[in-house]
C-alpha positions in Angstrom: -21.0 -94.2 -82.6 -20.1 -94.7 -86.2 -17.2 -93.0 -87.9 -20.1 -90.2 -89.9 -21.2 -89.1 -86.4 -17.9 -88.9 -84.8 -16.9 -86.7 -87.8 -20.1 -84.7 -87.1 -19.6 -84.5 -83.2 -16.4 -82.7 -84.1 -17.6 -80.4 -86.5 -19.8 -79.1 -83.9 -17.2 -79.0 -81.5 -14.9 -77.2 -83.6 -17.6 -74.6 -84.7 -18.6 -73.9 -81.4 -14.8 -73.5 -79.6 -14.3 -71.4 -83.2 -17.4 -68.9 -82.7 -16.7 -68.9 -78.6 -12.8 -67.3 -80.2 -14.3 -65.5 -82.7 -16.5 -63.4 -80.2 -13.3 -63.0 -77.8 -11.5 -61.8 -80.4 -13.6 -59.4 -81.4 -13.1 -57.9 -77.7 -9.6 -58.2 -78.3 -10.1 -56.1 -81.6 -11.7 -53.6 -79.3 -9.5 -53.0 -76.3 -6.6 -53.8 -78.7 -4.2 -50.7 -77.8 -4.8 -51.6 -73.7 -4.5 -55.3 -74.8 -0.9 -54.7 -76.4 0.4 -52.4 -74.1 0.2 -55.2 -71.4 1.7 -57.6 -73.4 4.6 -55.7 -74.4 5.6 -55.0 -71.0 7.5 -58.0 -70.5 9.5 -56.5 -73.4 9.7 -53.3 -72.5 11.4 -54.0 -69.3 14.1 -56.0 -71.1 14.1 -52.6 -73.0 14.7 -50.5 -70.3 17.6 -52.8 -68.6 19.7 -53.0 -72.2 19.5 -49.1 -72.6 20.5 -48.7 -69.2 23.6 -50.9 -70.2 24.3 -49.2 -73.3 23.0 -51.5 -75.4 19.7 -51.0 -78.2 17.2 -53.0 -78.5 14.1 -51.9 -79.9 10.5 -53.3 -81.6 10.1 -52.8 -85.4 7.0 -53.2 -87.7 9.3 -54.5 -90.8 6.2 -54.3 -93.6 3.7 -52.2 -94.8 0.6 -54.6 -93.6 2.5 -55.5 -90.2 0.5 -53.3 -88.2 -2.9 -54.8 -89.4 -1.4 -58.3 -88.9 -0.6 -57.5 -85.4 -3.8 -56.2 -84.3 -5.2 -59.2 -85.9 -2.7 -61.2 -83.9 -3.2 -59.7 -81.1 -7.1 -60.2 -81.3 -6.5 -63.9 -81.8 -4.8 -64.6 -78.5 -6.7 -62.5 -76.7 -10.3 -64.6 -78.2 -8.3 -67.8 -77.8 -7.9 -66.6 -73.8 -11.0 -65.0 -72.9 -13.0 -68.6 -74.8 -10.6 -70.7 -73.0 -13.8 -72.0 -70.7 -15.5 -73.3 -73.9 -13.0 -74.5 -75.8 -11.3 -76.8 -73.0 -15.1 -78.0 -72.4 -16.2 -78.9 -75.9 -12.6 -80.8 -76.1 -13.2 -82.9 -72.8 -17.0 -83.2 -74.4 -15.8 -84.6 -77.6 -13.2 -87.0 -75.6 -15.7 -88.0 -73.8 -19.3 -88.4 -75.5 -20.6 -91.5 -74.0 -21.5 -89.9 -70.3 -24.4 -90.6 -68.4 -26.1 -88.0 -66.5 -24.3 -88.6 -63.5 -21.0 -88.6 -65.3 -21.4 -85.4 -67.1 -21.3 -83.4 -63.9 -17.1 -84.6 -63.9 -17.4 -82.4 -67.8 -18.4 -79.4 -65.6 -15.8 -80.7 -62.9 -13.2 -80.8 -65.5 -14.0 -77.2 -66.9 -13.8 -75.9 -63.5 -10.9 -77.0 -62.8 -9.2 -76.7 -66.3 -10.0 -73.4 -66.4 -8.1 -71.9 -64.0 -5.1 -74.4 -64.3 -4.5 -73.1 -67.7 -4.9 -69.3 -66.7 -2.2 -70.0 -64.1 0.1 -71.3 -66.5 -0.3 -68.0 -69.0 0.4 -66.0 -66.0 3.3 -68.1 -64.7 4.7 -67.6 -68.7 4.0 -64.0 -68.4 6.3 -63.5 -65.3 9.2 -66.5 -66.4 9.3 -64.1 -70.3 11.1 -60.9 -68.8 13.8 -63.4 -67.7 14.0 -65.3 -70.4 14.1 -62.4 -73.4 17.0 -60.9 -70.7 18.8 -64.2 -71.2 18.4 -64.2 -74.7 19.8 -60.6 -75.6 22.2 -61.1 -73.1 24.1 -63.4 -75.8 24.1 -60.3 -78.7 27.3 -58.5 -78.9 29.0 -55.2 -78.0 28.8 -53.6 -81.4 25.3 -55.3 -82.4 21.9 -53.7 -82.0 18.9 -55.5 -81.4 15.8 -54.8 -83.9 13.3 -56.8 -82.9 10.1 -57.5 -85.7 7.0 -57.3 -83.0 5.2 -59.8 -85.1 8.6 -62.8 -83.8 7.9 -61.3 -80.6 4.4 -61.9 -80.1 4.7 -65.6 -81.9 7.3 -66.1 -79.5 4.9 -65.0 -76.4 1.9 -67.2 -77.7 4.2 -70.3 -78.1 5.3 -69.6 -74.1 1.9 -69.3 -72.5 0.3 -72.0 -74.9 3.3 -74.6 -73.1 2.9 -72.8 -70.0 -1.1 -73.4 -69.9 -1.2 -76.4 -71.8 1.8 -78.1 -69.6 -0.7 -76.9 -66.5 -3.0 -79.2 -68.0 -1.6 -82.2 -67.8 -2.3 -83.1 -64.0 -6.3 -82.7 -65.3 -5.8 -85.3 -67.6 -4.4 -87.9 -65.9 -7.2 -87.7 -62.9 -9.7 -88.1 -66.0 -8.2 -90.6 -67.3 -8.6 -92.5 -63.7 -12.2 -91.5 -63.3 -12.6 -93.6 -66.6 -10.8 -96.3 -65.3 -8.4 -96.0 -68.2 -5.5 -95.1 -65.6 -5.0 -96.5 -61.9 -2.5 -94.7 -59.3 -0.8 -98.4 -59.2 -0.1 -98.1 -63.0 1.0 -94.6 -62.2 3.3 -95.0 -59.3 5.0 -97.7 -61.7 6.1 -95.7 -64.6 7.4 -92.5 -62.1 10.5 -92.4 -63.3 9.1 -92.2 -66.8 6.5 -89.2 -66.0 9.6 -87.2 -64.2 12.1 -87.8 -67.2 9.1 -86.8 -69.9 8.1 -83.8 -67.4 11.5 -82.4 -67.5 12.0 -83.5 -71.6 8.5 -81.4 -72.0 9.8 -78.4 -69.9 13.5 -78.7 -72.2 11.8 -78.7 -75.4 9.0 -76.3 -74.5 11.1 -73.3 -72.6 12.4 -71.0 -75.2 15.6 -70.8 -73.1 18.4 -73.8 -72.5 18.9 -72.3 -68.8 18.0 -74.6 -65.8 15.9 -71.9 -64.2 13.4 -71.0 -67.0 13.4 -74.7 -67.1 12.5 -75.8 -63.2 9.9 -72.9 -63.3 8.0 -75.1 -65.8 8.6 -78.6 -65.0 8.6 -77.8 -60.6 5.1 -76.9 -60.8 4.1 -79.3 -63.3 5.3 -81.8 -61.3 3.7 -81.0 -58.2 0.5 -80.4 -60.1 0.9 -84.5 -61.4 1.5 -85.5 -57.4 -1.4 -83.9 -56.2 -3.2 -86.0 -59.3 -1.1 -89.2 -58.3 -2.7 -88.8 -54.8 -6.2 -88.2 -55.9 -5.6 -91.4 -58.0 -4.8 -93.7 -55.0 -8.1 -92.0 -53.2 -10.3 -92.8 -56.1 -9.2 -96.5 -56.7 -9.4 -96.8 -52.6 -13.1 -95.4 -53.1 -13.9 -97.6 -56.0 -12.6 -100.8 -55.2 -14.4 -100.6 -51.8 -17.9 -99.6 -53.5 -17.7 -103.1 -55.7 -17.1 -105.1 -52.5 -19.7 -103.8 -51.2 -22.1 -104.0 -54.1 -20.9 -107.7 -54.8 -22.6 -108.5 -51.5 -25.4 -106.1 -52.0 -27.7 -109.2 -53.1 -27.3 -111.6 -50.1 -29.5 -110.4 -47.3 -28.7 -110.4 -43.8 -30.1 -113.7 -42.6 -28.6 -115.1 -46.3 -25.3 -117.3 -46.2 -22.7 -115.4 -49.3 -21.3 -118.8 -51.4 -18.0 -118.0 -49.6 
């Protein structure tokens, strides 16, 4: 495929992931009051617990537009979620043009599977951000009050879940990678004390807190996730290597001698 149609195959990529978001969004538009409600609950907890303490900490629209920003905000995420099926696909798709038929059931695989990965990772980011924002305010003095613009609030939510389901992600990748052949468990096993220090460098850089807890809540799962991969690895080489053996013989017939 020459460079002109690779440029094309990702123009029609993009436009499709971009209409898929466009369309949830425009759901997101709708529902938007029952959409932000949930997502300022993690907030509004945090809320609760620093009034109980004496302590203020409250959500501000600092602008005159902010209010049509945040709906529209809140209208992207919510697009970006609910097309999350079509955009993972048309990115494995694009990775992956050359398939034949009986490899593009593995793009279907991959969706399958990527789908709900992700969505766990936006809900694990959900539950870790009460804890996290607590931590966080927990640092502001006495005589300080917390006014919080809603608009660094929700960028600070999207960046979460985006690690969160993205980092969920990874396992997916690596058991492509091996049904491609570009990766084998043996290569894998080998560089495992790289993939456990660049799990936990991922989960330091990516969790909005420098506490170890926020930080194994990302990187324990992720790392489970990328044994469970390791091990499906080590199945499919097993599989693989005994289908050529066989098919290396496949020629000779019974009553044939093999050159060996």
């Amino acid at each position: 495929m020459s460079l002109a149609d690779h440029l094309r195959e990702l123009r029609s990529r993009f436009l499709k992931s971009a209409l898929a978001i466009f369309l949830g969004a425009i759901v997101g538009w709708i529902y938007y009051q029952q959409i932000f409600e949930f997502l300022s609950e993690p907030i509004n907890q945090v809320v609760e617990e620093a009034r109980a303490q004496g302590r203020d900490v409250t959500l501000t629209i600092t602008d005159v537009a902010g209010a049509f920003t945040l709906q529209l905000k809140v209208a992207a995420v919510t697009g970006l979620i609910l097309a999350s099926p079509v955009w993972i696909y048309q990115f494995w798709r694009f990775v992956t043009p050359g398939l034949h038929k009986h490899e593009k059931r593995w793009a279907y695989g991959f969706v399958a599977l990527a789908v709900p990965l992700f969505l766990a990772g936006v809900v694990m980011a959900y539950l870790v951000l009460p804890g996290a924002l607590q931590i966080l305010f927990d640092f502001t003095p006495d005589s300080v009050a917390n006014f919080l613009p809603v608009d660094t609030y929700l960028s600070f939510f999207i960046r979460l879940i985006l690690v969160f389901g993205l980092g969920f992600l990874t396992p997916l990748l690596i058991v492509g990678l091996n049904l491609f052949g570009v990766l084998t468990g043996r290569t894998l096993l080998k560089w495992w004390r790289f993939i456990i220090f660049g799990v936990f460098l991922f989960a330091a850089i990516a969790t909005p807190t420098a506490d170890p807890f926020n930080l194994l809540l990302l990187a324990t799962p992720v790392l489970i996730l990328v044994g469970a991969a390791l091990g499906f690895c080590f199945i499919n080489d097993r599989r693989r290597a005994k289908r050529a053996n066989e098919s290396e013989f496949a020629q000779w017939g019974d009553d044939e001698t093999s050159p060996l």
